[in-house]
C-alpha positions as CSV (number, residue, x, y, z in Angstrom):
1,X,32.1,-86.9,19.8
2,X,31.3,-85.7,23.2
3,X,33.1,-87.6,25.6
4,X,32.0,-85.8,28.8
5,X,34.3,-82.8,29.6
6,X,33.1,-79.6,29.8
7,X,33.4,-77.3,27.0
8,X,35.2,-74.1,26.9
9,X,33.5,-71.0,26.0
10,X,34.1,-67.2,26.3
11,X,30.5,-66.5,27.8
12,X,31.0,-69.2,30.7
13,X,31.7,-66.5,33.8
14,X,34.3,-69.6,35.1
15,X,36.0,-68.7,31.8
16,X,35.4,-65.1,31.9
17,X,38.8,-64.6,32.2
18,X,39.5,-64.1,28.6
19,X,37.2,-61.5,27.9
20,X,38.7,-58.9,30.5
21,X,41.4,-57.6,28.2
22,X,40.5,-59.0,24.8
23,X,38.1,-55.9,23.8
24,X,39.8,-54.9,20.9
25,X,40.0,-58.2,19.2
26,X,37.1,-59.5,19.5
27,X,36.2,-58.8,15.5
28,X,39.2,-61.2,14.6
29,X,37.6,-63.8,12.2
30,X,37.0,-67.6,12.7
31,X,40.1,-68.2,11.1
32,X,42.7,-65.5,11.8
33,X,46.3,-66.3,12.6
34,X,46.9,-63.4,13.8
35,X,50.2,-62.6,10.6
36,X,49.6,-58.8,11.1
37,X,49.7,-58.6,14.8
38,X,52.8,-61.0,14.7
39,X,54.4,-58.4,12.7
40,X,53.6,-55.4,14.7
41,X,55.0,-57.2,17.7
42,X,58.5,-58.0,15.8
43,X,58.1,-54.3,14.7
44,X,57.7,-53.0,18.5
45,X,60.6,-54.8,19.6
46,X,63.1,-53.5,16.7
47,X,62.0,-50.0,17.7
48,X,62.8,-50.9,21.7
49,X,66.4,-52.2,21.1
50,X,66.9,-49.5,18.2
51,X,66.5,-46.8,20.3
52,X,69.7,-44.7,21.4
53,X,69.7,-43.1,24.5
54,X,72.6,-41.0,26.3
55,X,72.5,-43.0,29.6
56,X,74.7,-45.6,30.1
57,X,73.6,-48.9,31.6
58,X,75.2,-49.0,35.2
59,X,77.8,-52.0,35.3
60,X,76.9,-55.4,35.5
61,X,78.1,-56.4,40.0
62,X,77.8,-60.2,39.2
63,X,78.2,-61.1,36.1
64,X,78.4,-64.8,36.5
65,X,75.6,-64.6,38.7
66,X,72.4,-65.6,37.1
67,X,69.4,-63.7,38.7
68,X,66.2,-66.8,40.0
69,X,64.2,-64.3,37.8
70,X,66.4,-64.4,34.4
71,X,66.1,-68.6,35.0
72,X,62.6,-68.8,35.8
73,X,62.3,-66.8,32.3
74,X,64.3,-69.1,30.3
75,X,62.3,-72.2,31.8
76,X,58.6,-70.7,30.9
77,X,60.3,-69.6,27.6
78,X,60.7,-73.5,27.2
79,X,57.7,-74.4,28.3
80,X,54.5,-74.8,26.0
81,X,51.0,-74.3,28.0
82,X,48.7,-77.1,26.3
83,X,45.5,-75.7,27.0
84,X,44.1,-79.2,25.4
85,X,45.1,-81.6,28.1
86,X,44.7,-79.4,31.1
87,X,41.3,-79.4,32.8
88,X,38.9,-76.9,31.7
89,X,39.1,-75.0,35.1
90,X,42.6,-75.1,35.3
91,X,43.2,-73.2,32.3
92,X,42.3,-69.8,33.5
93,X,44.6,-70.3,36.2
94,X,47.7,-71.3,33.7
95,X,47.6,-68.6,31.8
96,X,47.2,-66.3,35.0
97,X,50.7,-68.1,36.2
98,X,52.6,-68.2,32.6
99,X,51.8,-64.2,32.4
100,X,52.7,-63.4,36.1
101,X,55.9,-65.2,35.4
102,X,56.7,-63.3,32.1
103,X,56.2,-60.1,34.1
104,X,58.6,-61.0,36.9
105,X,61.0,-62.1,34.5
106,X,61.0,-59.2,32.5
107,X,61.5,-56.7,36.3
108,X,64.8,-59.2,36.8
109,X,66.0,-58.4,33.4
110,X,65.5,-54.8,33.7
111,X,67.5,-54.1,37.3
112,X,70.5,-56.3,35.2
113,X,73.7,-54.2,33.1
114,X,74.5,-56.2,30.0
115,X,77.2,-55.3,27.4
116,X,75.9,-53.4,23.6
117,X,76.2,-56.6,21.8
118,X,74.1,-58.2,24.3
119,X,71.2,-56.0,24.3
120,X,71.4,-55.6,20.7
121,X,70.3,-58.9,19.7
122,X,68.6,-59.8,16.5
123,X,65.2,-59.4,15.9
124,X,64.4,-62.9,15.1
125,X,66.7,-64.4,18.0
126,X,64.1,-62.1,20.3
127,X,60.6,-62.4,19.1
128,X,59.2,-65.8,18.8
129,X,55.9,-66.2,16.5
130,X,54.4,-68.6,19.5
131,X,55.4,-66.7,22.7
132,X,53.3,-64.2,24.6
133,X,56.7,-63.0,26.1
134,X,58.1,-61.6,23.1
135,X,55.6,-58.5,23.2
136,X,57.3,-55.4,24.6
137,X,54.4,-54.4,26.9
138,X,52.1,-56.8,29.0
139,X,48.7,-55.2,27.3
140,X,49.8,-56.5,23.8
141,X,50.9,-59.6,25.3
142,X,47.5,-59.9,26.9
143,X,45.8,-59.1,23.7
144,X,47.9,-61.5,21.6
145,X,47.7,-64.4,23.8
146,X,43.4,-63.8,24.0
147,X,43.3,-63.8,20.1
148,X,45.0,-66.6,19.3
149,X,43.2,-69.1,22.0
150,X,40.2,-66.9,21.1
151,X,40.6,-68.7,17.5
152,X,41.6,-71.9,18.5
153,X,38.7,-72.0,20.6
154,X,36.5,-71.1,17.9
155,X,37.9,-73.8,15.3
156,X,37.4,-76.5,18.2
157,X,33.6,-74.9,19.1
158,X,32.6,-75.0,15.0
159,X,34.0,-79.0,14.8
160,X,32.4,-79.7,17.5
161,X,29.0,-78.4,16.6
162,X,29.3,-79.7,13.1
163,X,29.8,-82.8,14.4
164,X,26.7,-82.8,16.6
165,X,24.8,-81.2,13.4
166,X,26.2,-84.3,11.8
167,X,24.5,-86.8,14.2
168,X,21.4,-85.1,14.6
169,X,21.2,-85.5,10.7
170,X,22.1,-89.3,10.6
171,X,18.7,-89.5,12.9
172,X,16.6,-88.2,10.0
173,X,14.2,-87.0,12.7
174,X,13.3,-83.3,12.4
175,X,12.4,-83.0,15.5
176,X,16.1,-83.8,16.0
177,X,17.5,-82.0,13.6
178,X,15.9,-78.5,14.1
179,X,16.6,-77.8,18.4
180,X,20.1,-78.2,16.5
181,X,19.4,-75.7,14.1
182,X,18.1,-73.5,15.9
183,X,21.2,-73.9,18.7
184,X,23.6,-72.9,15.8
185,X,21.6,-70.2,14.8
186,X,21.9,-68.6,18.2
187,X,25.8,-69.4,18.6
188,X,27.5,-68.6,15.3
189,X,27.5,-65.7,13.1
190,X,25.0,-65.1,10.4
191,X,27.9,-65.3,7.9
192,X,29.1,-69.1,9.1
193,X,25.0,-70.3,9.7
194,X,24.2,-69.1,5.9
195,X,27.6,-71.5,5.1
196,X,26.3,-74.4,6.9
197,X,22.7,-74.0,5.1
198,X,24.6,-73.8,1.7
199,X,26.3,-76.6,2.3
200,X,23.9,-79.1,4.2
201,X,20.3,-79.4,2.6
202,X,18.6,-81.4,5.1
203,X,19.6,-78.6,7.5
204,X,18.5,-75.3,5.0
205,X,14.9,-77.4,4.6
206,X,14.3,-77.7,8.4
207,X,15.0,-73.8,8.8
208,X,12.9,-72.9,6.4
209,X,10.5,-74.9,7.5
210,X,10.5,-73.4,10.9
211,X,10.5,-70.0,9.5
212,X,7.3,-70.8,8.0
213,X,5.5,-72.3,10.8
214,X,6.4,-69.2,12.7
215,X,5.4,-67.0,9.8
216,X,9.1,-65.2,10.1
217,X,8.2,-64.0,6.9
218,X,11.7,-61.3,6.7
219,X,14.1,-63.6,8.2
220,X,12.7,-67.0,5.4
221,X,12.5,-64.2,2.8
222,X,16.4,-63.6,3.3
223,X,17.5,-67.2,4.0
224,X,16.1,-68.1,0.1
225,X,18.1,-65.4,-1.1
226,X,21.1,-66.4,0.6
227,X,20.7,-70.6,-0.6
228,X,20.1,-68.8,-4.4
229,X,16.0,-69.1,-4.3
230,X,15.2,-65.7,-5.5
231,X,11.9,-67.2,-7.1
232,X,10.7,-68.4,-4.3
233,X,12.0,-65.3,-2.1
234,X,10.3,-63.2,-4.2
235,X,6.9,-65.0,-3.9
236,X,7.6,-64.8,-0.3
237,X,8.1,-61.1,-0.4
238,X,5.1,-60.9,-2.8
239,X,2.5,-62.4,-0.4
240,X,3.6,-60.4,2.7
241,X,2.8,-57.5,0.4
242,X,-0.5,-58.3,-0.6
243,X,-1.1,-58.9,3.6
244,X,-0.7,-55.1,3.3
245,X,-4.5,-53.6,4.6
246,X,-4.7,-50.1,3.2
247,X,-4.8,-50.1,-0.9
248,X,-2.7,-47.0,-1.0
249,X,0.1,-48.5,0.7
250,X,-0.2,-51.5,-0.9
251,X,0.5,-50.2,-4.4
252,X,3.5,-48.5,-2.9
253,X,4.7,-52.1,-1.6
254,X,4.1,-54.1,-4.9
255,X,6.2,-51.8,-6.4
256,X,8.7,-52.1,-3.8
257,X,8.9,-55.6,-4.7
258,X,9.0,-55.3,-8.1
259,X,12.0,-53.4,-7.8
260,X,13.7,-55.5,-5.3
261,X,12.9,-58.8,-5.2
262,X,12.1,-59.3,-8.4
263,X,14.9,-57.8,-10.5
264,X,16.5,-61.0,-11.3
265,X,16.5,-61.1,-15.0
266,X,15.1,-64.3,-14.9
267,X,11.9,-63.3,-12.9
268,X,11.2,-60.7,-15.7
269,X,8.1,-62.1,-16.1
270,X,6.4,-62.1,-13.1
271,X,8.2,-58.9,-12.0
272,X,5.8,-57.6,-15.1
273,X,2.9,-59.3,-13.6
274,X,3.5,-57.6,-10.1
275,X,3.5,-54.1,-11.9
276,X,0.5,-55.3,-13.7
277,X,-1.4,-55.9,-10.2
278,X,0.0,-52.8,-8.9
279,X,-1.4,-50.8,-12.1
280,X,-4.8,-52.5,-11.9
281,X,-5.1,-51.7,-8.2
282,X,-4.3,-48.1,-8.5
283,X,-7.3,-47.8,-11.6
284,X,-9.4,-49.6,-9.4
285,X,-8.9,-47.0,-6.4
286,X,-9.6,-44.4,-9.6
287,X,-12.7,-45.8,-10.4
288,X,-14.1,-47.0,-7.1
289,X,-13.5,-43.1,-5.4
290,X,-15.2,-41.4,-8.8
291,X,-18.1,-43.9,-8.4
292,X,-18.7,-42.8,-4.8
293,X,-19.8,-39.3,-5.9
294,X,-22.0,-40.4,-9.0
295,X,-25.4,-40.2,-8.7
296,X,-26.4,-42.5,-11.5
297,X,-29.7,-44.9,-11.7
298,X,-28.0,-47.5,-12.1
299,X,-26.1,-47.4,-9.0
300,X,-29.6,-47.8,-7.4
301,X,-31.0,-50.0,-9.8
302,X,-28.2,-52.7,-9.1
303,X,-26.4,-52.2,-6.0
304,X,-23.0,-52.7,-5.3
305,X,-22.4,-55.3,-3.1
306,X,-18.4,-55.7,-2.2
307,X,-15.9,-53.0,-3.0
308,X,-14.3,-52.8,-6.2
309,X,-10.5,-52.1,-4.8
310,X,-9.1,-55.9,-4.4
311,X,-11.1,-57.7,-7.0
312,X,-9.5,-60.0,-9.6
313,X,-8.9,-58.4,-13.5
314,X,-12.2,-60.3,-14.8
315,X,-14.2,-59.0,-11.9
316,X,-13.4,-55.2,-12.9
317,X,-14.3,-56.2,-16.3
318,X,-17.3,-56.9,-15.2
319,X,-18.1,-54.2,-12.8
320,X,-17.1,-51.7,-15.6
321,X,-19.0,-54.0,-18.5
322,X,-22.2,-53.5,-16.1
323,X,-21.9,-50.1,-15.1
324,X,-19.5,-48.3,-17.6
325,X,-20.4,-50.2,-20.7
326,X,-21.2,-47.0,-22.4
327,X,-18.3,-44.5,-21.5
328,X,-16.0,-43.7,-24.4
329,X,-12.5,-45.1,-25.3
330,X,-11.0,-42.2,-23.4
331,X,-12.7,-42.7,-20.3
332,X,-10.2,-45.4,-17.6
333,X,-13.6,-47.4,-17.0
334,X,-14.6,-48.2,-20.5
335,X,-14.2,-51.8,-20.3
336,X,-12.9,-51.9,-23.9
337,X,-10.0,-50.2,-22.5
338,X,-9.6,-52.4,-19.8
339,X,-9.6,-55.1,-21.7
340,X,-6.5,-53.7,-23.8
341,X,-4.6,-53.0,-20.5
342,X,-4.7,-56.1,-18.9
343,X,-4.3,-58.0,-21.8
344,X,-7.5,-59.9,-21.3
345,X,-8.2,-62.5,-23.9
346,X,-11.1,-61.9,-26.5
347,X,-13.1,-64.7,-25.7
348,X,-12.8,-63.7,-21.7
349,X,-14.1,-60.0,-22.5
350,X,-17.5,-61.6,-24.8
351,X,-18.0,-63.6,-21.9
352,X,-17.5,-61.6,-18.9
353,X,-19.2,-58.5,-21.3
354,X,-22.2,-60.8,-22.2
355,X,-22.7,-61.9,-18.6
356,X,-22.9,-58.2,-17.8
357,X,-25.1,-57.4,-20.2
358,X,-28.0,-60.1,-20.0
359,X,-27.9,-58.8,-16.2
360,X,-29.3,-55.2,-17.6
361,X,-31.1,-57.4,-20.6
362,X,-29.1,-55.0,-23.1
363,X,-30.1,-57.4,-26.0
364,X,-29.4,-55.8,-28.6
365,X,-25.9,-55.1,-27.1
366,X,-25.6,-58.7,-26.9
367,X,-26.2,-59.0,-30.6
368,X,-23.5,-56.4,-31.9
369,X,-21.1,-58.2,-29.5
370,X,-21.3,-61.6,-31.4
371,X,-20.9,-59.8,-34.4
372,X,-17.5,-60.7,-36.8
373,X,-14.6,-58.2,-36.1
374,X,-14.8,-57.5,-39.4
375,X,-18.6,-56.2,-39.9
376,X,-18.8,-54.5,-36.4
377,X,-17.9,-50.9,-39.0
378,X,-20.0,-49.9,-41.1
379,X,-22.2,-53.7,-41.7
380,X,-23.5,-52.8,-37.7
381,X,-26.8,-50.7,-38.7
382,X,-27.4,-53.4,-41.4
383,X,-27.2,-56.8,-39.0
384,X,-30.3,-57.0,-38.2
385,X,-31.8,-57.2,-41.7
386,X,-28.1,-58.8,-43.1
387,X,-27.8,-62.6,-43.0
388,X,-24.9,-62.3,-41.2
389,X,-23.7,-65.2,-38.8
390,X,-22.7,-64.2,-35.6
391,X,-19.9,-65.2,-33.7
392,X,-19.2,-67.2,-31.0
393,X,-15.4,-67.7,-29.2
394,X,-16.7,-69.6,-26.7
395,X,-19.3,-72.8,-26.1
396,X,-22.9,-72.4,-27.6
397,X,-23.8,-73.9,-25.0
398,X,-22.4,-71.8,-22.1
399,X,-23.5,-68.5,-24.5
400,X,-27.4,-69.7,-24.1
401,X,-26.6,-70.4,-20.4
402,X,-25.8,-67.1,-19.6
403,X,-28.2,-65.5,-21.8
404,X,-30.9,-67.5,-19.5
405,X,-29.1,-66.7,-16.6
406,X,-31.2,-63.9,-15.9
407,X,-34.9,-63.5,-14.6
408,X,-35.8,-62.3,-18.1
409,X,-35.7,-64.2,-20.5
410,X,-34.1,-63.5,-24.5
411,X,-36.5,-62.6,-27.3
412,X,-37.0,-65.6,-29.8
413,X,-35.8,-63.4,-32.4
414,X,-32.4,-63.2,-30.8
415,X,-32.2,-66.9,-30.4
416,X,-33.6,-67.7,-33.6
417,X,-30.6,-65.8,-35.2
418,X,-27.8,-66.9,-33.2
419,X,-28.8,-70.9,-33.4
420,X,-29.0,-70.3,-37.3
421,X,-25.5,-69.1,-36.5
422,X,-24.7,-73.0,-35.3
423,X,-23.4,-74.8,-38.2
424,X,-23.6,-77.8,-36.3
425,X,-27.6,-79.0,-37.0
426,X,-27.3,-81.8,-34.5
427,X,-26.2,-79.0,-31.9
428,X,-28.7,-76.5,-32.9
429,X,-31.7,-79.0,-32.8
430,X,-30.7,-80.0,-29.4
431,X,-30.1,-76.5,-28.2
432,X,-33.7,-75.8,-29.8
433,X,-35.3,-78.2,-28.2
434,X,-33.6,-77.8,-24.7
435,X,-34.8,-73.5,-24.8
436,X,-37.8,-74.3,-26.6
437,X,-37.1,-72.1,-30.1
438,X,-39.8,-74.4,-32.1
439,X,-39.4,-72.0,-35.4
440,X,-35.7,-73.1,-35.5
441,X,-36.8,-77.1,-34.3
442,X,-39.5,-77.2,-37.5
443,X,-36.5,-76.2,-39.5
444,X,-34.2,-78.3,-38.2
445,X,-36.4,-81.6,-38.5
446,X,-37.4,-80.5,-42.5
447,X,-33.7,-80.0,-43.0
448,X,-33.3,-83.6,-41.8
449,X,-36.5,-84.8,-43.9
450,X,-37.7,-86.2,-41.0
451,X,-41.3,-86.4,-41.6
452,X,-41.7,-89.0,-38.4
453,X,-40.2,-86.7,-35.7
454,X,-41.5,-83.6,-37.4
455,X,-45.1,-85.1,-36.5
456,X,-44.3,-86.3,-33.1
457,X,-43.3,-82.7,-32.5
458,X,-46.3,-81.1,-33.7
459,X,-48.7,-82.9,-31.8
460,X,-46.2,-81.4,-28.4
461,X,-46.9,-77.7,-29.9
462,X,-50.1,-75.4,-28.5
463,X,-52.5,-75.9,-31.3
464,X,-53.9,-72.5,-33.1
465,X,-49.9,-70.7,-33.0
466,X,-48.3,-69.6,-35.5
467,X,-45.6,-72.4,-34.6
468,X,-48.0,-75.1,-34.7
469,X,-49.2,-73.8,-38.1
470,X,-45.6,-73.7,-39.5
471,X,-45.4,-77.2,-38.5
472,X,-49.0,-77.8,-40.5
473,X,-47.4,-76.4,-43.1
474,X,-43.9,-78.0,-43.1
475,X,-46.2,-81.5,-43.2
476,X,-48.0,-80.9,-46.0
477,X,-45.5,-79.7,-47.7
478,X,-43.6,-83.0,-47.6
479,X,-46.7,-85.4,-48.5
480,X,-47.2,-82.7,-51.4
481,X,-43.5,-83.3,-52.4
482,X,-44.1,-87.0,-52.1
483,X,-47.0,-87.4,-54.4
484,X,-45.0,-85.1,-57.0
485,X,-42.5,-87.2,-57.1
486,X,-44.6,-90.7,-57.5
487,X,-46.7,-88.8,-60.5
């Protein structure tokens, strides 16, 4: 908890101090304790006193005389700086002191004669794993003395802030909780942030939140991949791609994405429904440039409203259904073909197909495209004169809305032969009714033997038609059958 004191930081110009001579370790980690530059110093000093050299040391002219420099060594060598209890603006001037005093010492020593088994000392009587004055030259002193409070600094820095993260999260306010975030995300590396998002949710939520408020679509994109969302980092990679304005370069970035973000076997998938869109948006490019230069009537006759680059699977259907209905298998814009590509269902291609087609009144077309799979061969010339039922995947319903969809209206040949196709008689006697096919109604009712609606319905009909006759006919018919079988 903060109790007041001012913290200690390297970017502080009071505490500036520490980053005059501490360039070259600066890239020490968070938690380094610094083994290897403990060893080179021990290594250093064995090389110093191992060295042989001709020249004597002069003789020692008071040797019972202690130089104030060799005892003003020996006393900071027992003393212990404890950077923790002194103020924070004292500190700068402790070390200054502790490292003057370690230079003077180390002038007193040098002016001094000692004996061969005096300066010959172990190495481990000489070099001390927690004093800066066991370094042979000031500069690696300097540099071991920055690293280590350098790392002890850092330890304190992260507690502290974790423990602020900690309180900001017991508030369970996010506007709390994310100036926090947002604090540690400019103070500590990438590498320790990602950490604290692994390991606290609340916090990894209120980033990512962030990041989508401020549309930071790269930096949220990375953060899922770094908490193990690759599903939704690839969705998030996905949409920035479609945001993409030229189609050109938007193929070329869906199947960036494909390849990167999603080739996690998992996302197989939808990695093959990204190459899917990126497939249809190059045929529709195709399509839509070779369009441009035709000249056909149709083009005229129904204009084309929107372009075709960007529309959904079912809307090319369609604009190939109504303009390319009659190109061979070969051709990219049959819509048969189309259909096969995009793995479009068969009752979605009848639909969109007969949409298309009732637009052009292509009625016939219709016809042979409710035919059985199995009789669309060699039974196709003959269906018109075959009793063959047609076929319908979808609702009767929505095929005779669609087929009155249009300004002009079906022939009542057509309709008579697809509601015979109904096997449903309630359905086809309400559908009859509802588009006025009275041919299949008069049949309907006799089917029933219901002389008393049969009746009702001729007095609705247009006298002196053919229908109204039929319905003469179907009458009598019944009253005839009635006396035959009283006699």
């Amino acid at each position: 908890m903060y109790h007041g004191k001012k913290k200690f930081t390297f970017d502080d110009p009071e505490d500036s101090y520490w980053n005059e001579s501490g360039n070259g370790s600066t890239a020490s980690s968070l938690f380094d304790d610094l083994p290897s530059k403990q060893w080179a110093a021990r290594i250093a000093v064995d090389n110093l006193f191992d060295t042989k050299d001709n020249t004597q040391p002069p003789p020692l002219t008071h040797p019972t005389t202690t130089a104030p420099q060799t005892q003003q060594a020996a006393a900071a060598d027992r003393t212990q700086i404890n950077f923790a209890s002194a103020p924070p603006l004292s500190r700068e001037k402790l070390v200054d002191n502790f490292l003057h005093s370690r230079a003077a010492a180390g002038r007193g020593v040098s002016g001094m004669s000692m004996s061969p088994e005096r300066a010959l000392p172990g190495a481990p009587s000489v070099t001390s794993e927690c004093s800066a004055s066991s370094l042979p030259s000031e500069a690696q002193r300097l540099d071991l003395d920055y690293s280590r409070l350098r790392a002890e600094h850092r330890k304190l820095q992260k507690h502290l802030e974790m423990e602020l993260l900690d309180s900001a999260i017991d508030h369970v306010d996010s506007q709390v909780i994310q100036p926090v975030v947002l604090f540690l995300k400019r103070t500590l590396s990438d590498s320790i942030f990602r950490s604290i998002l692994l390991e606290k949710k609340e916090v990894a939520e209120e980033y990512i939140t962030h990041l989508k408020r401020h549309k930071d679509y790269a930096e949220l994109a990375t953060t899922l991949f770094c908490l193990g969302r690759n599903a939704d980092a690839a969705m998030i990679e996905y949409a920035a791609a479609l945001k993409t304005k030229m189609p050109e370069q938007k193929v070329n970035a869906l199947r960036n994405v494909c390849r990167t973000a999603f080739s996690d076997p998992q996302l197989a998938h939808e990695a093959g429904l990204v190459s899917q869109h990126a497939s249809l948006l190059e045929m529709q490019i195709a399509i839509q440039a070779g369009d441009a230069q035709s000249k056909s009537d149709i083009f005229k006759q129904f204009p084309r409203n929107a372009p075709l680059v960007g529309q959904s699977a079912i809307a090319t259907l369609y604009y190939c259904s109504l303009y390319h209905y009659d190109l061979p298998m070969t051709s990219q814009a049959n819509p048969q073909k189309i259909r096969d590509f995009l793995g479009i269902s068969e009752k979605e291609f009848r639909w969109t197909a007969a949409s298309a087609l009732t637009r052009q009144s292509r009625w016939p077309d219709i016809e042979r495209l409710l035919q059985p799979k199995g009789v669309m061969g060699a039974i196709q010339q003959k269906a018109l004169q075959a009793n063959t039922k047609l076929v319908c995947p979808f609702s009767w319903n929505n095929l005779f809305y669609v087929l009155h969809s249009n300004t002009s209206l079906p022939p009542k040949d057509l309709l008579c032969r697809i509601l015979r196709s109904v096997s449903d008689q309630e359905l086809r006697l309400k559908l009859a009714e509802k588009y006025q096919v009275p041919e299949v109604v008069i049949e309907c009712l006799v089917a029933q033997r219901d002389r008393v609606r049969l009746k009702i319905y001729t007095d609705k009909l247009t006298p002196h038609t053919p229908d109204y006759y039929k319905s003469i006919a179907a009458l009598n018919n019944a009253v005839r059958q009635c006396f035959s079988f009283l006699i």
